[in-house]
C-alpha positions as CSV (number, residue, x, y, z in Angstrom):
1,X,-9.2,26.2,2.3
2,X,-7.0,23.5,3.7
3,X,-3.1,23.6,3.3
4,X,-2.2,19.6,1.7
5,X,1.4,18.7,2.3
6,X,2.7,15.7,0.1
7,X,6.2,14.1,1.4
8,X,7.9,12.5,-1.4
9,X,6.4,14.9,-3.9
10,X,9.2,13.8,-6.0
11,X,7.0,10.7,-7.0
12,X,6.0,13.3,-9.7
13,X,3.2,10.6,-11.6
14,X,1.7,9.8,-8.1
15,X,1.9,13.8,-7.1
16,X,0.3,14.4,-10.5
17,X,-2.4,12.1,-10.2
18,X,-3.3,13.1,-6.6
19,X,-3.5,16.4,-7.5
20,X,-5.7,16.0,-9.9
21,X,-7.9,14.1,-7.8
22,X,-7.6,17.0,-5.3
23,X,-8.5,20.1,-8.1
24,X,-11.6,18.2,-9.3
25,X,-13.1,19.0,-6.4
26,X,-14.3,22.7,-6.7
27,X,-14.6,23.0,-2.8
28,X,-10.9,21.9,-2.4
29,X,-9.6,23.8,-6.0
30,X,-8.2,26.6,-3.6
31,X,-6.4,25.3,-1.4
32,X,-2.7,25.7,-0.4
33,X,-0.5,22.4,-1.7
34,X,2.9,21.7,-0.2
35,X,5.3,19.8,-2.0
36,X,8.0,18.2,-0.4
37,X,11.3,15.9,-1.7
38,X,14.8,15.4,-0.8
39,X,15.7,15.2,-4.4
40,X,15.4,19.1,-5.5
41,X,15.1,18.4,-9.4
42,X,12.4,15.7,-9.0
43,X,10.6,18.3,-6.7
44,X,10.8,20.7,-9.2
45,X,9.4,18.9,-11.8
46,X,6.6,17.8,-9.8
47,X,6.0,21.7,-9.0
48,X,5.8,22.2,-12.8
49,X,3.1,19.3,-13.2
50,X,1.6,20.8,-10.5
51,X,0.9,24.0,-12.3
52,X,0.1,22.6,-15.4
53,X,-2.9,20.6,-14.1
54,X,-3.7,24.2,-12.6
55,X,-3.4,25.7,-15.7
56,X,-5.2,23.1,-17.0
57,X,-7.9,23.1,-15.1
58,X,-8.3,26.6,-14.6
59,X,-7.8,27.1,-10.8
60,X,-6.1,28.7,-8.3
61,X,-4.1,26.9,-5.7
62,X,-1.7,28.0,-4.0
63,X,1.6,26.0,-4.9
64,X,4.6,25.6,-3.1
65,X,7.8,23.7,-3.7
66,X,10.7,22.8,-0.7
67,X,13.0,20.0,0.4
68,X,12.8,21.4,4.0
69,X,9.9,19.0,5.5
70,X,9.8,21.2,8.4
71,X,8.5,24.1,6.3
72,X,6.0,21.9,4.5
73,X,4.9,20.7,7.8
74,X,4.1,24.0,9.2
75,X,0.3,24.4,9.7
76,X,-0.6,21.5,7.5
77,X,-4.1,19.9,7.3
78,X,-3.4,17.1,5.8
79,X,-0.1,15.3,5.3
80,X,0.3,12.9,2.3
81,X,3.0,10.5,3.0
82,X,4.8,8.8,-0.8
83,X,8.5,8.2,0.6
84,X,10.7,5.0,-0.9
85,X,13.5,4.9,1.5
86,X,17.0,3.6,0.1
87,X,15.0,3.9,-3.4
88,X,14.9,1.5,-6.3
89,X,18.7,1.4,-5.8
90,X,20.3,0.3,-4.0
91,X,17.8,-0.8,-1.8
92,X,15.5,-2.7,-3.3
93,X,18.1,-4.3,-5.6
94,X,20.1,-5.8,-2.0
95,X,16.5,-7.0,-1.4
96,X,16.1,-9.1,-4.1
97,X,19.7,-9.8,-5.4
98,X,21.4,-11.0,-1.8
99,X,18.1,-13.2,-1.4
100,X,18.7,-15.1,-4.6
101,X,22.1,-16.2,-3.3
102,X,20.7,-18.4,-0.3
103,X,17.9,-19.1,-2.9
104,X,14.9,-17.5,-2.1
105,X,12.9,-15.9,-4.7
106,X,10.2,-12.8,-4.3
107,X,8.1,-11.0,-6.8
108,X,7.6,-8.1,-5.2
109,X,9.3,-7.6,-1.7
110,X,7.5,-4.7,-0.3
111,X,5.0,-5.9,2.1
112,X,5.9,-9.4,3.5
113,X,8.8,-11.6,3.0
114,X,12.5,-10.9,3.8
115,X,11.7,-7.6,1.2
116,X,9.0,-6.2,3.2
117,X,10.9,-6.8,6.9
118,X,14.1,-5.1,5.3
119,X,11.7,-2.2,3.5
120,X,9.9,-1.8,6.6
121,X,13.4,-1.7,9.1
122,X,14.8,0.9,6.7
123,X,11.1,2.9,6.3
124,X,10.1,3.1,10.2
125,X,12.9,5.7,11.4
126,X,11.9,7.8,8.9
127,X,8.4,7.9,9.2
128,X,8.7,8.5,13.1
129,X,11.0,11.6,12.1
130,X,7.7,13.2,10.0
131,X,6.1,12.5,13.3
132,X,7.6,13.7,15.1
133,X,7.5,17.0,13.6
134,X,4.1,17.0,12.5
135,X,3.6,16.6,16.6
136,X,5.2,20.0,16.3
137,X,4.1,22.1,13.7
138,X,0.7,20.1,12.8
139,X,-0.4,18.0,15.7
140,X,-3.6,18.3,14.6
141,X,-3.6,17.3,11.1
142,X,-4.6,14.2,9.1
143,X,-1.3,11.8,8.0
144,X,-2.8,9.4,5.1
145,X,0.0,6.7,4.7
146,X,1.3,5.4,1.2
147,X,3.9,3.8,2.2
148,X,4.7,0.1,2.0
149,X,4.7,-2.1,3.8
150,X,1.8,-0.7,5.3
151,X,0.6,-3.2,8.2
152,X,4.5,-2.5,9.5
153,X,4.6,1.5,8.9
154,X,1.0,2.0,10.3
155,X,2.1,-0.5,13.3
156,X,5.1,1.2,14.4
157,X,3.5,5.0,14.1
158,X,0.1,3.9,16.1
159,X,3.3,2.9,18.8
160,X,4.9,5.6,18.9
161,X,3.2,8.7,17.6
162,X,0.2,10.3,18.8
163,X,-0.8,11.8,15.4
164,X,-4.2,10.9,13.3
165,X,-3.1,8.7,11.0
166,X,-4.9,6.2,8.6
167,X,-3.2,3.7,6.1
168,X,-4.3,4.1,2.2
169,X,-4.2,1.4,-0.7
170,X,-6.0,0.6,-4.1
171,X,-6.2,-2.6,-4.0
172,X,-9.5,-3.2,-3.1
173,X,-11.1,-0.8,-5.7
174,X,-8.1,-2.5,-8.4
175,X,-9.8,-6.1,-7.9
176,X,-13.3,-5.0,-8.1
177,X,-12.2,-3.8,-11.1
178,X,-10.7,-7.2,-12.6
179,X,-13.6,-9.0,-10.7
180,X,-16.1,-7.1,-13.2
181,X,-14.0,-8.1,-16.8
182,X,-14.3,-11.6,-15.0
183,X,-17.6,-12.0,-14.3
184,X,-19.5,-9.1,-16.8
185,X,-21.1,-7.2,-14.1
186,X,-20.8,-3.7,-13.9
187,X,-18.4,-2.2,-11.7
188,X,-21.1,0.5,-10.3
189,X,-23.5,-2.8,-9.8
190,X,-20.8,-4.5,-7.3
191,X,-21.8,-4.4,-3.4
192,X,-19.6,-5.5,-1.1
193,X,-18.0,-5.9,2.7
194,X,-14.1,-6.7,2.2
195,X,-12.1,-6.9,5.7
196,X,-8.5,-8.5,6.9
197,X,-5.3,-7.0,6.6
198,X,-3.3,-4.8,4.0
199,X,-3.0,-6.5,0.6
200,X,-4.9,-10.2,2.5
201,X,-8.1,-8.6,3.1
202,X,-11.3,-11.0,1.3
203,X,-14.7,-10.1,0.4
204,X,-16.9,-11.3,3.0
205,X,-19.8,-10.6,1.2
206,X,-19.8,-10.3,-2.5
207,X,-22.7,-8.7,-4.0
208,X,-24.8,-7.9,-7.0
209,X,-27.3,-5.1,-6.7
210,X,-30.5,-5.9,-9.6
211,X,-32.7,-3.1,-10.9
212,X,-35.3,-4.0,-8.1
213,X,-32.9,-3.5,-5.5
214,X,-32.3,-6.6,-4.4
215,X,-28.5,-8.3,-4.6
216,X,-27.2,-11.9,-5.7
217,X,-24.5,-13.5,-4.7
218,X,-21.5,-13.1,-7.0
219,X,-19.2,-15.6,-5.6
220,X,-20.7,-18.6,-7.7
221,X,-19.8,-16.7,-10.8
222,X,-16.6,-16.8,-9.5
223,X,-16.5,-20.7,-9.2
224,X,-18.0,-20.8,-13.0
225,X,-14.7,-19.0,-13.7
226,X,-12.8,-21.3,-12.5
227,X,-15.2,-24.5,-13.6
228,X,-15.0,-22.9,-16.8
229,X,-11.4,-22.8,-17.5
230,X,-11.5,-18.6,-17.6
231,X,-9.2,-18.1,-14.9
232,X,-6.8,-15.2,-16.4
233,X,-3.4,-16.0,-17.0
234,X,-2.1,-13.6,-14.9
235,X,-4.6,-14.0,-12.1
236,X,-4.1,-18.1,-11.3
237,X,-2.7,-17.6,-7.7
238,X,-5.9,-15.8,-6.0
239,X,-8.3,-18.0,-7.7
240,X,-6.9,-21.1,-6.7
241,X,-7.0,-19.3,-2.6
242,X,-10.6,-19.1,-3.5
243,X,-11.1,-22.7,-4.4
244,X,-9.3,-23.4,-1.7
245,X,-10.4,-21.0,0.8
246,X,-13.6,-20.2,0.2
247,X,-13.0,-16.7,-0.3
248,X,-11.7,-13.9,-3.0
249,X,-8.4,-11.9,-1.3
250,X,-7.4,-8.0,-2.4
251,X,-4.2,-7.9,-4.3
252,X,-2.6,-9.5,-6.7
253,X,-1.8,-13.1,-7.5
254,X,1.6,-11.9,-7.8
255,X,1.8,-10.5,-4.4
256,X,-0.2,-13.5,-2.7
257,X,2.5,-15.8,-4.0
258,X,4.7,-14.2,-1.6
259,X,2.8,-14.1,1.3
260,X,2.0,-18.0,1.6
261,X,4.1,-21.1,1.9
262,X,3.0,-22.7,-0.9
263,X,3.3,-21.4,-4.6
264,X,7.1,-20.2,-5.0
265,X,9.6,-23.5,-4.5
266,X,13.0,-22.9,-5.5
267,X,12.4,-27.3,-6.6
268,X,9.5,-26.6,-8.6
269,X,9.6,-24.4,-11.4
270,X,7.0,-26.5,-12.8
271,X,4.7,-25.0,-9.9
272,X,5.4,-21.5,-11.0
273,X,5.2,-22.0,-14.8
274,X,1.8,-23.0,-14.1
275,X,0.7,-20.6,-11.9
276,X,2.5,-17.8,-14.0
277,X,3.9,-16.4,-11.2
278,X,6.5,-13.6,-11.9
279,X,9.3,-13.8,-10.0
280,X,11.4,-10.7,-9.5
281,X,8.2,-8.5,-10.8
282,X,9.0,-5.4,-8.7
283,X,12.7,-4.7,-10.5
284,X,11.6,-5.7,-13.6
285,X,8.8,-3.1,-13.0
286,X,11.1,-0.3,-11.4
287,X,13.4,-0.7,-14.2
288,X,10.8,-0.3,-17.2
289,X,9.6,2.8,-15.3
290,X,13.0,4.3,-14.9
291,X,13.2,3.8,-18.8
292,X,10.0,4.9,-19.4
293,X,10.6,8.1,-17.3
294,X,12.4,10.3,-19.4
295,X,9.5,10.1,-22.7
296,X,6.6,10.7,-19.5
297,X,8.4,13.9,-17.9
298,X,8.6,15.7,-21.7
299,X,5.5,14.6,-22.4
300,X,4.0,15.5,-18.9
301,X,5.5,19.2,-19.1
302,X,5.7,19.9,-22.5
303,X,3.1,22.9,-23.1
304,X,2.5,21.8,-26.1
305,X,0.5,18.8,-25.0
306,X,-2.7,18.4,-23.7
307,X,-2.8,17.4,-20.2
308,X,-5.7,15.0,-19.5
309,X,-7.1,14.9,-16.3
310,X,-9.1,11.8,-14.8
311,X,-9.7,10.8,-11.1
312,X,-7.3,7.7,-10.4
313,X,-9.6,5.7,-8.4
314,X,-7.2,6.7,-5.1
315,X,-8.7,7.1,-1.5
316,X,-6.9,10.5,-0.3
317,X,-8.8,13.4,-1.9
318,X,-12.2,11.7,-1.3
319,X,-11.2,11.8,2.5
320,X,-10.1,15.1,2.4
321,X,-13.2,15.9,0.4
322,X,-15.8,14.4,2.8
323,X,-13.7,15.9,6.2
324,X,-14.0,19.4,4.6
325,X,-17.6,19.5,3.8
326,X,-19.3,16.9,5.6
327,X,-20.0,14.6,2.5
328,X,-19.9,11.0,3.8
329,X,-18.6,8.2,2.1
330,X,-17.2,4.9,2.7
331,X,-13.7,3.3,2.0
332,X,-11.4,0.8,3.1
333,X,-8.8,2.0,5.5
334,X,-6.0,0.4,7.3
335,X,-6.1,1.3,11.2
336,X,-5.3,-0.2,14.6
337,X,-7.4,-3.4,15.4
338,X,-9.6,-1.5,18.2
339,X,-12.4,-3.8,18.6
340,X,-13.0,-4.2,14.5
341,X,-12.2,-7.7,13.9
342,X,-12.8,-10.2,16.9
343,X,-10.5,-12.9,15.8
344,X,-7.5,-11.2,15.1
345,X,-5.1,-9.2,17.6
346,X,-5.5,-6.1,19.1
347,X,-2.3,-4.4,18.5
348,X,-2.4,-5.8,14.8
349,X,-3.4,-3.3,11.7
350,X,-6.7,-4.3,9.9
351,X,-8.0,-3.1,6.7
352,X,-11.5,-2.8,7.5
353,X,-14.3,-0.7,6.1
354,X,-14.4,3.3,7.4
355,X,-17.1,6.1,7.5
356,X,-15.5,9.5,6.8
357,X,-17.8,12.4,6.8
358,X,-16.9,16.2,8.5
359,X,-16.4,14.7,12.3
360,X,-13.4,12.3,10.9
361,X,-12.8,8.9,10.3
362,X,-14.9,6.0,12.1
363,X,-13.6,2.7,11.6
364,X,-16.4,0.0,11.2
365,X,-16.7,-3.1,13.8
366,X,-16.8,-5.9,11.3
367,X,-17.1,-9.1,13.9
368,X,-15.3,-12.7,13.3
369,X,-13.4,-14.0,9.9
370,X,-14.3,-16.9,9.2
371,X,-12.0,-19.3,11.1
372,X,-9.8,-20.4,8.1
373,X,-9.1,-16.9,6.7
374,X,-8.2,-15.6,10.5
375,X,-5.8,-18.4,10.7
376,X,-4.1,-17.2,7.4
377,X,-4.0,-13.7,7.9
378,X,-2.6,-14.7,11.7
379,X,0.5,-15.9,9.5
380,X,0.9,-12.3,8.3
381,X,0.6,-10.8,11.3
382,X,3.0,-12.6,13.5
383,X,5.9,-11.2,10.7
384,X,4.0,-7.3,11.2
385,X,3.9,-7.8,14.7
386,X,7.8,-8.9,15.2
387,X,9.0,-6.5,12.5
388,X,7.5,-3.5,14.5
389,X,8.9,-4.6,17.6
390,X,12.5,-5.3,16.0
391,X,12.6,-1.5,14.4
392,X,11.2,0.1,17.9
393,X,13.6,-1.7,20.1
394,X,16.2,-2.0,17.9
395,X,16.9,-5.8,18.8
396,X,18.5,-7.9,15.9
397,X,17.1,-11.1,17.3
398,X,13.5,-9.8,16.9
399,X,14.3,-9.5,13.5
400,X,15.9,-13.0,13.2
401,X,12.2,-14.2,14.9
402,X,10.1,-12.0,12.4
403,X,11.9,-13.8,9.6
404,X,11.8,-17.1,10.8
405,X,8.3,-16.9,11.1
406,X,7.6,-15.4,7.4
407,X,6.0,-18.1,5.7
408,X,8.1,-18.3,2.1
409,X,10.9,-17.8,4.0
410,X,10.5,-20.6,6.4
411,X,9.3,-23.0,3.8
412,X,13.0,-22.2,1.5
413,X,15.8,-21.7,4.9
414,X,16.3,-23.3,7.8
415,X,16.7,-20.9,10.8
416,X,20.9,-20.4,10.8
417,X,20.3,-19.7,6.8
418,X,17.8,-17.0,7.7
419,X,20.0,-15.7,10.5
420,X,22.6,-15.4,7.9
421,X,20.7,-14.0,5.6
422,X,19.4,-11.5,7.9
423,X,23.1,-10.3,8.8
424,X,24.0,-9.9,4.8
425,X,21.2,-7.9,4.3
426,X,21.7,-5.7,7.7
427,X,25.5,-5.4,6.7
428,X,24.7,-4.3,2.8
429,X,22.0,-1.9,3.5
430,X,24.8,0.2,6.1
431,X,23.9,3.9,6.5
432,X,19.9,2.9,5.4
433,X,19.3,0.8,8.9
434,X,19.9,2.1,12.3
435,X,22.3,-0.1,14.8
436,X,20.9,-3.5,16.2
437,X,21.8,-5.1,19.2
């Protein structure tokens, strides 16, 4: 049986829910889990929801609890990375709150935008530390990456670290799911090729498969949403990228908003009435959870209460699954840009789709985007690109160049603005950021 190390166990609802994913799976319902957290009394809850869903499910894994990673590390298979440097706060706060001040607005901040450079700087050192000593006590094993902003964290660690890693998100799945309450077609009836980058990756090919085994093409229900005035409230920003583009993107409209020039204008409020765009989602969010928290702990280890146990719809124990017994699926993974998508860079982090079966992971060659969604993404990637660089060479005017070259940044500061801006945040965030030159 495989020994499955999660760092940043302490995210007890993800822990839970990955864990459950992992004990459904009779082959992998003895194996030896890790847990690992800095924070010793979210740890040890997580270790008790960790026995419950045992309990619960009536195996027999072997669970372990420590805030020394090293430990955890020690003869791992697989390494399960959930860390939020600086946490909710203060980091994420200075993300959002000094932004406001030079008036630039975000709804989430953990993937592009002045947010996502900042999370990523503060994210990077750390990550190369866990590779650093998985290179010693598990240079063999699997490190499946949770960590936002992914293009950046995956970047920097296919730079500098020699370990097997591959970058893991929902969204994908997530919008298949909202596709099929759109359109009435089954979920289990959707075929599709989706390719690009973390959180901007479209469906190339959208797909119905029909009791005779042939497919239709989905995406002019998608139009007849639109034509038809059924565009979701809370969905406007991708569908009008579809109208305009040609082409459905992963994530959500909230996100998107963020990672284009055009929707979030500190002049037109208007613009983002209409669109319904949430600005300042991500602390609105953290905040209801932290409130939320204390009622889902009691209820989560009370004995008394059933524990129900579902699969969550997440990537990791499906890999793990089809690596241990040789069961092959496919998913979409986020990897280094090794002859997968023509028009895009090299040295950039796709999300394309990957065959996983008991030799590994095989990223798919998926050929040329179509020219106008290559020239999008491209906007994305130039920030991934420069952000990497900045955190690995520790240069303070790569950062002011990843900034400049954010898209809703550039379209709200001029360049000595973002410079300034860049400074404050540097400045605020102290002991969180290494030293720039």
């Amino acid at each position: 049986m495989p020994k499955i190390t999660i760092i940043g166990a302490g995210s007890t609802v993800f822990t839970r829910n990955f864990l459950g994913d992992i004990l459904l799976f009779p082959e992998l319902a003895g194996s030896t889990i890790h847990l690992m957290d800095i924070d010793p009394v979210r740890l040890s809850e997580s270790e008790m929801a960790a026995h419950r869903l045992a309990e619960t499910l009536a195996v027999t894994p072997a669970i372990h609890a420590t805030t020394d990673r090293k430990e955890a590390l020690d003869g791992a298979d697989y390494v399960i990375c959930t860390i939020q440097v600086g946490g909710y706060e203060p980091a994420t706060v200075i993300d959002f709150e000094i932004p406001k001040k030079y008036g630039l607005r975000q709804t989430i901040g953990d993937t592009l935008g002045i947010g996502g450079i900042m999370r990523g700087l503060r994210t990077i050192p750390v990550l190369l530390d866990i590779c650093t000593d998985m290179e010693r006590f598990c240079p063999d094993a699997w490190l499946l990456n949770y960590v936002n902003p992914m293009a950046i964290n995956c970047g920097a660690i296919s730079r500098a670290s020699k370990i097997k890693t591959i970058g893991l998100c929902h969204s994908v799945r997530q919008t298949i799911e909202s596709l099929a309450e759109d359109t009435g077609i089954p979920q289990d009836q959707f075929r599709y090729v989706c390719a690009g980058i973390n959180h901007m990756a479209f469906y190339l090919r959208l797909e119905q498969r029909l009791p005779d085994g042939t497919t239709r093409d989905l995406y002019p229900l998608l139009h007849q949403v639109i034509t038809e005035g059924r565009v979701p409230y809370w969905n406007q920003v991708r569908y009008d990228l579809l109208k305009r583009f040609g082409y459905f993107v992963t994530e959500s409209s909230e996100h998107l908003a963020e990672y284009v020039s055009w929707y979030i204008k500190r002049d037109r409020p208007d613009l983002v009435e209409k669109l319904n765009i949430p600005l300042d989602e991500y602390p609105r969010r953290c905040e209801a959870q932290i409130a939320f928290w204390e009622f889902q702990r009691d209820q989560m280890l009370d004995p008394a209460n059933t524990m129900e146990v579902k699969r969550s719809g997440e990537y990791g124990s499906e890999i793990i699954h089809s690596i241990e017994t040789g069961t092959p699926r496919v998913f979409n993974g986020n990897v280094v840009n090794h002859h997968l998508i023509d028009n895009l860079p090299a040295d950039a982090i796709v999300e394309v789709p990957c065959l996983v079966d008991g030799s590994g992971i095989q990223p798919t060659h998926v050929g040329r985007l179509p020219v106008q969604l290559a020239a999008l993404i491209q906007t994305n990637i130039n920030v991934q690109l420069l952000t990497v660089e900045a955190a690995l060479t520790r240069k303070r005017q790569t950062i002011y160049q990843a900034a400049m070259l954010d898209p809703h940044t550039a379209a709200e500061l001029d360049p000595d603005q973002i410079c300034s801006l860049v400074d404050e945040l540097i400045a605020t965030h102290g002991s969180l950021l290494p030293e720039y030159s």
